[in-house]
C-alpha positions, 0 to 999 in steps of 0.5 A: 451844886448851888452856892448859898449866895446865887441860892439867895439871889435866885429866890429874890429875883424869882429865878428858877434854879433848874433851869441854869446851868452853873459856869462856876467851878465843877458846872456850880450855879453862881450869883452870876448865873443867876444875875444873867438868867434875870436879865441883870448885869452882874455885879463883882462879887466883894472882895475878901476883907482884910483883918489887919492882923499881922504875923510878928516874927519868930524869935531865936528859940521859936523858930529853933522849935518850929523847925526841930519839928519838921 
């Protein structure tokens, strides 16, 4: 299995992808596989973007309802 991040990377980097062995998880190729075959220091993947969005709380009968149902 290949992830499509070290798919894209291998072909812009020209690296063949039957060659690698993935250290990711389940023996997948990652961009870091990738990176190492060309001779590139990896770089850290991004980190996942906040969306700033936040829960409000549950009022009373909400809450009642939420937990009736469990």
């Amino acid at each position: 299995m290949i992830s499509p991040r070290a798919r894209k990377l291998a072909k812009q980097l020209k690296v063949d992808l039957g060659t690698l062995q993935g250290s990711g998880p389940h023996g997948r190729i990652v961009a870091q596989d990738v990176e190492l075959a060309a001779g590139k220091t990896p770089t850290p993947s991004p980190a996942p973007a906040r969306l700033g969005y936040h829960q409000p709380p549950f009022h009373n009968r909400q809450q009642q309802l939420l937990l009736q149902h469990r």
